[in-house]
N, C-alpha and C positions, 0 to 999 in steps of 0.2 A: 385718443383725442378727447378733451376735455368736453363738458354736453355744451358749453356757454360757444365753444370752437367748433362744435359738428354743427350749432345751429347754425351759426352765423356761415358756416360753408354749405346747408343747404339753402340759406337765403340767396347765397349769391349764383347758384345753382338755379333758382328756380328766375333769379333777374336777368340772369343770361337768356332764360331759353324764351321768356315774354318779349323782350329787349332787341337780339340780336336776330339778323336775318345773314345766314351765310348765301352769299353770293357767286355765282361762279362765273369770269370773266375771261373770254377766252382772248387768245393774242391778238385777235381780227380789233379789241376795240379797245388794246392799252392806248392809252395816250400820241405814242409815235407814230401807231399807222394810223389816229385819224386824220391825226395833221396833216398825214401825207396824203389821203382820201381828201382831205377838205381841199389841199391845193391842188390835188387832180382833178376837183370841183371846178373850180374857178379858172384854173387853167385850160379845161376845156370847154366852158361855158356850159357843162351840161351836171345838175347838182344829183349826186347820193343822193337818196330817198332815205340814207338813213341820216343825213344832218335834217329832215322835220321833226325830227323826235328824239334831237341830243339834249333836250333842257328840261327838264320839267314843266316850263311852262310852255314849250312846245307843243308837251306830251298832255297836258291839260287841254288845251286849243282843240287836240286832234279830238280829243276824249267829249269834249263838246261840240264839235262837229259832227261827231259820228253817235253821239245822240240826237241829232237834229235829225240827219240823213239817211243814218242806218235801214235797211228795209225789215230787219230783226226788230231794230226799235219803233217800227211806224206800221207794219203791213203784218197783218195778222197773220195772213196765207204763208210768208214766207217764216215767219216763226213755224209755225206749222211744216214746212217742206225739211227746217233744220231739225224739229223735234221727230219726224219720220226717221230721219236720217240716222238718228240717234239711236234710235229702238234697234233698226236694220244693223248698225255697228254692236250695239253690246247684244241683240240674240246670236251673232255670228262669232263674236269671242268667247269662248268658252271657258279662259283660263278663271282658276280662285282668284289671279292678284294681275292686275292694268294697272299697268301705267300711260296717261296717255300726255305725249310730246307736243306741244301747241308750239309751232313753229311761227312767231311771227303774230303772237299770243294777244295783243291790242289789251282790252280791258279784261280778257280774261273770261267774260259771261257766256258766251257760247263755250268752252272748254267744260266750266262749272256745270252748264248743264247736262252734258256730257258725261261728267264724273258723277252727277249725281245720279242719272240713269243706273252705272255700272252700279253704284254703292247699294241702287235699289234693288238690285239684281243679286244680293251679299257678295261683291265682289268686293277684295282689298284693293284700293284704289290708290296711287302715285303720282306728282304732279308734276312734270318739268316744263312751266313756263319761260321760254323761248323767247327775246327782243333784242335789239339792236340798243335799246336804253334800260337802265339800270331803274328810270322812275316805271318805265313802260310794264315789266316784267315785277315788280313790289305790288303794282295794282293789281295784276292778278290773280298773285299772290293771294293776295289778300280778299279775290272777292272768293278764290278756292277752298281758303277755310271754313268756310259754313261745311264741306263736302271732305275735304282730307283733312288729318292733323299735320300739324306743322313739321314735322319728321318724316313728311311722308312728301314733303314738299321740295322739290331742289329746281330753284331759278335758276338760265342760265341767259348771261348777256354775249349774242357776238352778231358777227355780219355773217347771215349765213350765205350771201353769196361770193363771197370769200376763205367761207372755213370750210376746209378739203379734209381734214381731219372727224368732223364732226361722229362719223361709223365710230371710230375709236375712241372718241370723248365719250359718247355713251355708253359703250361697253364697257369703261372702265368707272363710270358712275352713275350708273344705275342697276337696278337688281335683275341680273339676270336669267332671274327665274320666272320674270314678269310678262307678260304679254305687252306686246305695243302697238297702241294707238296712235299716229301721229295726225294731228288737227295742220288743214294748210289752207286758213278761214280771208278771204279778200286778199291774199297776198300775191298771187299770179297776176294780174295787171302790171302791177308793178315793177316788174324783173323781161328782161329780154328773156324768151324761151328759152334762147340755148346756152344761157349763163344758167335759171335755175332749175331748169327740169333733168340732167344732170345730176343736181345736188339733191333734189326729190329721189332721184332714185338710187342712187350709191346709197340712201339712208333705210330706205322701204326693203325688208329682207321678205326669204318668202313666207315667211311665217308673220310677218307684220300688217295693218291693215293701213291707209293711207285717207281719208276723210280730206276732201279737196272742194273748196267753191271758186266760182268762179264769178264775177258780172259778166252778165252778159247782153250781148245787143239783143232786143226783140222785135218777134216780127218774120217774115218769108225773106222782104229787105235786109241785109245785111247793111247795107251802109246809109237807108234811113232810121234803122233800129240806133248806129251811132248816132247818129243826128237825135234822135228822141232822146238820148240822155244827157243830152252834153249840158242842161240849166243842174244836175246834180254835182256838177262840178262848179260849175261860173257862176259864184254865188259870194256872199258876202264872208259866210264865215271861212270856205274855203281858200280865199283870197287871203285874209285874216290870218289862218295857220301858215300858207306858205310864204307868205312874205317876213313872216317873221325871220327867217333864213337870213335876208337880206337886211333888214334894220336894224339883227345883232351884229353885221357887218361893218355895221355904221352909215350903210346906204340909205337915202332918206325917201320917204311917198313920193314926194315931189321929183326925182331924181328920173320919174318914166312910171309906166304904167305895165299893169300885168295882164295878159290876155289868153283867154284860150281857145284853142282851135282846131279843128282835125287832122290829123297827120294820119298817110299810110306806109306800113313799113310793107315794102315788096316783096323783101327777103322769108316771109311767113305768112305773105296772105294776110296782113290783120292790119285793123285801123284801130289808131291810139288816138285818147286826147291830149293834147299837149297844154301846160302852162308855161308863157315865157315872159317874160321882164324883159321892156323893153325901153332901152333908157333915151330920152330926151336929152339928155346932159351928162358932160361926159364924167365918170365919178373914177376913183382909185381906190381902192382900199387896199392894206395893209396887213400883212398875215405875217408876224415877226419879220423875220429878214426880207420876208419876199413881197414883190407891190405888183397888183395886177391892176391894169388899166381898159375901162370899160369905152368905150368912144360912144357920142352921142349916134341914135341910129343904131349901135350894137344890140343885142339880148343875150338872156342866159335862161336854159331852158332847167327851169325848175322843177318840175313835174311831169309824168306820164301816167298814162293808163291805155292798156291795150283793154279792148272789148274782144269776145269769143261768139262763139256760136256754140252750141253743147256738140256737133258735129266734130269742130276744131277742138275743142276739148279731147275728144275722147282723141282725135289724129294724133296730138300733138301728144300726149301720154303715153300713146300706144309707140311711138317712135321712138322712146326711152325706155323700153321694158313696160311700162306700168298699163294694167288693164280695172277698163273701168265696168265693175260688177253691176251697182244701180247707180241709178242717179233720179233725181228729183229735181222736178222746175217751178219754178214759183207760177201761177196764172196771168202774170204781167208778162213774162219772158225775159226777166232783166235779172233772174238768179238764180244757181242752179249750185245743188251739193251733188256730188263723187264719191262714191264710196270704191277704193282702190285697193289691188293687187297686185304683186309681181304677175308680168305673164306668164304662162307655164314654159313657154317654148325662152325665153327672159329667164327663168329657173332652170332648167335642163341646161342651157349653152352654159 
């Protein structure tokens, strides 16, 4: 190769690796099964959690949201309960090289600090941020580079309460000689138990450690502790990101109002908040071939969140294998990290 030829192919060499981010997208979020997830939406009146964060601008909404409300981003204490947490996961892994798995990964800044513990500890550190969006999983990306280099970083996009596969997606792409940490940061509200604790534990080996929060109700009250939180939800900006849902629709403000309220699910013992839309007029909307029809007086429930008690935490864990080693609570009552394991008697069977 000529030097004017080797230069010009290390330039394009070094444009590629500044330039390009490989991404890895698993089948739960090609194209055809959202579609079919968004008219199971619609058709049931009850929305995925993960159409709030199929857009970019979605995923900006939330990212400002959860700068307003985070208790990370506002409560010292509870910075404080995550940076314990941290210490307790990297003294207890001992391997040279973590990688740790952020399941459901948001902006990425609790993982980062996370990494950066292990890196202080001269551990080789790994990154695989985990979302259901492709913009979701770039940000964290990206706020991880202060802490990993970028070859050391592999995003991946899917729904993880859908991908059954996931045990083998990582085993066959990632280094397994590494230790793993999987980060599973505000995402249990979200999911019925017995869709994700399942998929929580088919992933957590016994060699792996599990890093779990939860919100939780505070308080002796259980069901005044939900009542105390329910104005972090009914609020402007939260309104704001979930309706966005509905206005890429084509559904308009005016169309019905969005409200939230307490719901109990019997089958678990736990009380959610619920967000629902609820239309004053009757609207249609149009999703290629197919047209669903809202009736005035109908809704559609867009949102949830189950509240816990660290008691129901540790039940609900322990009924899937998984045992909870320490845990940490915020001095409000309203959040609490997990540090987890397979159980022993969960490993031997």
């Amino acid at each position: 190769m000529r030097r004017d030829e080797a230069h010009l192919a290390a330039s394009l060499t070094a444009h590629q690796v500044t330039s390009l981010v490989h991404v890895a997208i698993h089948a739960t979020q090609f194209p055809d099964r959202v579609r079919a997830d968004l008219r199971d939406s619609l058709r049931s009146r009850q929305v995925n959690h993960k159409f709030h964060y199929d857009s970019v601008k979605q995923t900006q909404k939330w990212l400002a949201l959860h700068q307003i409300y985070s208790p990370t981003r506002n409560d010292a204490d509870c910075l404080a309960v995550y940076e314990r947490s941290f210490v307790a996961a990297t003294t207890q892994v001992t391997a040279p090289a973590v990688t740790v798995i952020g399941l459901g990964c948001g902006g990425g800044q609790k993982d980062t600090r996370l990494l950066a513990q292990l890196a202080a500890r001269g551990r080789t550190v790994a990154y695989a941020p985990c979302d259901v969006a492709s913009a979701m999983v770039l940000v964290a990306r990206q706020a991880a580079l202060a802490v990993v280099p970028p070859a050391y970083c592999h995003p991946f996009v899917f729904d993880l309460a859908a991908a059954e596969d996931l045990p083998e997606v990582f085993a066959a792409s990632l280094n397994p000689a590494s230790a793993r940490i999987y980060t599973f940061f505000g995402m249990i509200p979200n999911f019925p138990p017995e869709i994700i604790l399942p998929r929580l534990a088919a992933l957590v080996r016994p060699e792996d450690y599990l890093l779990f929060s939860a919100n939780l109700a505070p308080g002796p009250d259980y069901a005044a502790g939900v009542r105390q939180i329910l104005p972090q939800y009914d609020n402007t900006s939260t309104h704001e990101w979930l309706i966005t849902f509905l206005l890429d629709l084509g559904v308009e403000r005016g169309d019905g109002e969005l409200r939230f309220a307490i719901a109990t699910d019997p089958a678990h013992g736990l009380q959610r908040v619920e967000a629902r839309f609820h239309f004053t007029r009757t609207v249609r909307v149009a999703l290629e071939e197919d047209h669903f029809e809202f009736p005035a007086g109908s809704d559609i429930r867009l949102f949830f969140s189950y509240r816990y008690t660290p008691d129901r935490v540790r039940a609900a864990l322990a009924a899937h294998g998984l045992q909870v080693r320490e845990q940490w609570l915020t001095q409000s009552g309203e959040e609490g990290v997990f540090l987890c394991r397979r159980a022993a008697s969960s490993v031997s069977a």
